[in-house]
N, C-alpha and C positions, 0 to 999 in steps of 0.2 A: 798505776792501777791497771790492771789485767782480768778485762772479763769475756771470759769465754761464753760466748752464744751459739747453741748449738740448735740447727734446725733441723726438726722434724719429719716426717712426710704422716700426713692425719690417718692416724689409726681406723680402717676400715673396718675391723672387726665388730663390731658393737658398741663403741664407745660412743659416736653420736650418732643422732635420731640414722641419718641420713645411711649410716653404716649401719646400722642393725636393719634396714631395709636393703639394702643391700647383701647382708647376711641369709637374711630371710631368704630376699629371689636365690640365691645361690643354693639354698640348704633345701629348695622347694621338693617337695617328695613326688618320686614316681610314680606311687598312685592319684596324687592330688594332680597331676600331670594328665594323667589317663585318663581321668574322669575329666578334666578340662577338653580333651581333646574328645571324648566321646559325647561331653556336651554340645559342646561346636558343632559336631556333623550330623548329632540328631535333630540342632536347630537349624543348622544350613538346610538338608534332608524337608523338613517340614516346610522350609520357606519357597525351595525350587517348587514343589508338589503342590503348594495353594496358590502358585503362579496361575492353574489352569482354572481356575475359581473367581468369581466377581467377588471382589474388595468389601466394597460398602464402606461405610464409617461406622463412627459408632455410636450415632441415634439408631442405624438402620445397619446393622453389618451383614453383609454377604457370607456364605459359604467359607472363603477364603480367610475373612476374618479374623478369626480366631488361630488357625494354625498359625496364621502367618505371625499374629501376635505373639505365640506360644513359643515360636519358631526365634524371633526375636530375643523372646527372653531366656531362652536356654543358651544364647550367644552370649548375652550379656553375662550371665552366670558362668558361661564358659573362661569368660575374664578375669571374672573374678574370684574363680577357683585356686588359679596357680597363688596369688597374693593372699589369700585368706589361709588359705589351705592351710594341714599340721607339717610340723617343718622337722626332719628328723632329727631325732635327739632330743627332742622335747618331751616330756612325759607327761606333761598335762594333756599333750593330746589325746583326740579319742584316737584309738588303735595303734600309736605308736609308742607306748606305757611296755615294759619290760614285761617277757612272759605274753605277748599281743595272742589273745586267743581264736586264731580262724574258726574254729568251727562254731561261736558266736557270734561272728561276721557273719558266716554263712548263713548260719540259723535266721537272722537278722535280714538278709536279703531273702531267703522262701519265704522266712512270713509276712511278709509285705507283700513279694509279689504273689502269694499265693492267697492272700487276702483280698486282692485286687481281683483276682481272679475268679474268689467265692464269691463277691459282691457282682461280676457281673454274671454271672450263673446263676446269683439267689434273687437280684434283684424284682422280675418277676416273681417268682413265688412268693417272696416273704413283703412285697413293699419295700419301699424306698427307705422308709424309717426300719426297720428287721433287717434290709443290708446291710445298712451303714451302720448300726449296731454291731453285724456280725463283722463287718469291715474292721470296725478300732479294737474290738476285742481278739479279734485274730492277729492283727497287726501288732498292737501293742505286747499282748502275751508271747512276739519274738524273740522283748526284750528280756533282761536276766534282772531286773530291776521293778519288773511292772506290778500294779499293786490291783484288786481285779475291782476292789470297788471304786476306785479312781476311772480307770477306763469303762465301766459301767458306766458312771456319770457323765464322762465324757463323752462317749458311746450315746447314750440317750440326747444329750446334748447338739450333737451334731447331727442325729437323726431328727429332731424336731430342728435346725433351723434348714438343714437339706431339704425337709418337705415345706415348712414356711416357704422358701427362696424357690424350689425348683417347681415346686405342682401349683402352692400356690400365689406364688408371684410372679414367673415365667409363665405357668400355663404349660411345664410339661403333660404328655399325657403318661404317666406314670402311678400305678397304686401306691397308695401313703402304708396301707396294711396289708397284711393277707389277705389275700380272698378268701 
């Protein structure tokens, strides 16, 4: 009797778990790269700068507090970018789908940041509730999907718990409304 055994070396490709993660780090995209690396520095960045800051904790936090914490967490996200992130060739992902439309990415980052920007220029004049209203509806309306009574509600939604939370359970001193 003649039995040939012929061995293997374990298919790295995707066949198990441990290989399709490995697949993945390998396949990691260069912008999910980018954005990992400009996470990192804008949380390193934050963390060296509220060095100059008392700490506190977090009954009682200091100045420092918060960046440092902010700072923190954009590291941790920096992490976890490369591993999450869409992996090229994959078409489920978001922006790497055949035909990947930039100038809807683009669109997508003005109206964000350009939302961010009307919210802290209108915040005075309109109340904290009439930013954040005008916030999610400029914001949302970058996408190519957005629905306007959806963000309206949402819109109002996050305007009434931003002043519940910030005026009055902080004690910001911020108007809730117009003046």
């Amino acid at each position: 009797m003649n039995i040939d055994i012929e061995h293997r070396a374990p298919d790295l490709r995707g066949g198990a778990a441990g290989g399709r993660l490995a697949e993945l780090a390998a396949r990691a995209s260069a912008r999910g790269l980018g954005l990992a690396l400009a996470c990192a520095a804008l949380g390193g960045a934050a963390i060296v700068l509220a060095q100059d800051y008392a700490l506190g904790r977090a009954g009682r936090m200091g100045p420092g507090y918060f960046p440092t914490l902010l700072g923190w967490l954009l590291v941790g996200a920096a992490l976890a970018v490369p591993v999450s992130g869409p992996v090229e060739g994959d078409d489920s992902a978001p922006g790497n789908a055949p035909g990947n439309d930039w100038p809807a990415e683009l669109r997508a980052l003005g109206g964000v940041t350009g939302a961010i920007l009307l919210f802290g220029l209108s915040v005075e004049r309109l109340g904290l509730a009439g930013a954040t209203l005008l916030l999610v509806l400029v914001s949302g309306l970058a996408s190519a999907g957005a629905r306007l009574r959806e963000l309206a509600l949402l819109g109002v939604a996050l305007a009434l718990l931003a002043s519940l939370l910030f005026v009055a359970g902080l004690g910001v001193n911020l108007p809730v409304l117009p003046a």
